[in-house]
C-alpha positions, 0 to 999 in steps of 0.5 A: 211292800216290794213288787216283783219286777214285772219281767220276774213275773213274765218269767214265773207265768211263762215256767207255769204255763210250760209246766201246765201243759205238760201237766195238762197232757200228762192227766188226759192221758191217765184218764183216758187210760191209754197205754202210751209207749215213752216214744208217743210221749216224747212226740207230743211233749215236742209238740207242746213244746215242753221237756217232761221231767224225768221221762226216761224213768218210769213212775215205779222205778223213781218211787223206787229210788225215792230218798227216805226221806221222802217216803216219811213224808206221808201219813197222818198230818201231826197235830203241831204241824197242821196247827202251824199251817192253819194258824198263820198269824193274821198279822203276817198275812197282813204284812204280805198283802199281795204277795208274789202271785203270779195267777189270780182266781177267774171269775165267772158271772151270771151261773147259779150259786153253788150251794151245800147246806145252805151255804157257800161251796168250794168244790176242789178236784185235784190229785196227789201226784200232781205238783201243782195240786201240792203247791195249791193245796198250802195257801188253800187250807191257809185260806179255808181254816181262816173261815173253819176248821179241818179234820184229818189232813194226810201228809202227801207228795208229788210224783217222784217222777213227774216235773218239780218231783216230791213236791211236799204237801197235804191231801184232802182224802179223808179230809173233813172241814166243819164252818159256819160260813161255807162248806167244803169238798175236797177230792183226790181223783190218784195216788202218789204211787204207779198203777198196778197196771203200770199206766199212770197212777192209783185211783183213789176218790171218783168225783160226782157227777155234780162235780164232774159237771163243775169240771166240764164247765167251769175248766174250759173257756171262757173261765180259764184260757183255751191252753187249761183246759181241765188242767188240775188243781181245779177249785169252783169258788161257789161259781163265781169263781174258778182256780185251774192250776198253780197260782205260783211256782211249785218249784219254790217248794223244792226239796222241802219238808212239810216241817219246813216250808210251814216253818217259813210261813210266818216269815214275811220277806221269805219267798215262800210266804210271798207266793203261799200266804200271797195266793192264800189272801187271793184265795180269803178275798174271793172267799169273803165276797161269797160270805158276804163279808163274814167273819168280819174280822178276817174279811176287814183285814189288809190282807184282804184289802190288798186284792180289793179291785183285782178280783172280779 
């Protein structure tokens, strides 16, 4: 298996991190509802030192101009096309091992295990318009189905109008996953789609307070760096572990279908399987030593053994 040269790595954490904190400062200012003119924007994405995508279109006239195509990529996830995501062949997955990854899941040691039911919790909290969530969403249901099944998967995308516009995707919104090893729950907090306020994006599920607790503690130093702080996607691993943002870079998804990226999943050499089934064995790692190494037969594979060591 081929290592991505570490400049390419250097350059990949570099764009995500940029991306992240224009991200970052783009949800604070959604739920802080603060009604910000383009000019204020404009200052603290200076500031920050990253260029918001798109900035001189508002998020109702680029959903306005999105292509057809575009707009069919929501509803109802076909049966076929979740089949083909959740039933990656283990195979592969072995074939990639570590893939192309450029962040791994933290750690956090010494809190309570975050239970549901007796067993493991993972608690996502993430949004539809959010790019990042739509790149994480694919290798976490990958990893998740290999411990379960889920029910109900929607079509979504990204923002037409934030970075790596249109991103394709899945949301867990009405989604429900039923396995005998962890549970899970998946929340949406927005829309796709521009408020009808015009300030940021439509609400669609609110997170708990023991969810929101999760966020408060877990998205924050020392769990994830200072610069990610409640950055979304947030994942809390049954606290011992933590995902906050992309694990790669959601521009690899680029004018893609959902039919399309899940066509290349099964393709070891694709640069899209090296980041999405590469996160989704990170992901099936950290899952396993929640488990306890159950099932055997996916927690012994080589793909699981290719993070041996690199999670805490």
């Amino acid at each position: 298996m081929s290592v991505q040269p570490k400049d390419d790595r250097r350059l990949a954490r570099e764009r995500i991190a940029a991306l992240r904190a224009a991200e970052l400062h783009r949800r604070r200012m959604i739920t802080g509802a603060v009604a910000a003119t383009t000019a204020v924007v404009l200052a603290v994405a200076t500031l920050v030192g990253v260029k918001l995508a798109d900035h001189g279109t508002s998020p109702a006239a680029a959903a306005a101009k999105a292509p057809a195509a575009v707009q069919a990529m929501a509803g109802a996830a076909p049966a076929a096309l979740v089949a083909q995501v959740t039933g990656v062949s283990p195979q592969v997955l072995d074939q990639v091992g570590a893939g192309k990854v450029s962040t791994l899941p933290g750690t956090v040691s010494g809190a309570a295990a975050l239970t549901s039911g007796g067993k493991p919790e993972v608690v996502y909290v993430g949004a539809e318009y959010c790019p990042y969530c739509a790149a994480e969403r694919w290798p976490m249901i990958i990893a998740l189905s290999r411990f379960g099944t889920f029910q109900n998967l929607q079509l979504t995308h990204s923002s037409s109008s934030d970075v790596d516009p249109n991103t394709p995707t899945f949301s867990f919104h009405g989604a429900t996953y039923t396995s005998a090893y962890l549970a899970f729950s998946g929340v949406e907090t927005n829309t796709n789609q521009p408020a009808a306020s015009g300030n940021g994006y439509g609400t669609l599920d609110t997170p708990t307070a023991a969810q929101q607790q999760l966020l408060s503690t877990y998205d924050a130093p020392p769990y994830v760096a200072s610069a990610s702080t409640g950055a979304i996607p947030f994942a809390d691993l049954g606290n011992r572990f933590v995902v906050s943002g992309a694990s790669y870079d959601p521009g690899l998804l680029a004018g893609k279908t959902q039919q399309q990226v899940a066509a290349v999943l099964d393709t070891p050499g694709n640069p899209i399987a090296q980041a999405v089934d590469g996160t989704a064995n990170a992901l099936t790692a950290a899952l396993c030593k929640l488990t306890g190494n159950q099932p055997a037969t996916v927690c012994s594979s080589s793909a699981v053994a290719a993070y041996e060591g690199k999670l805490g």
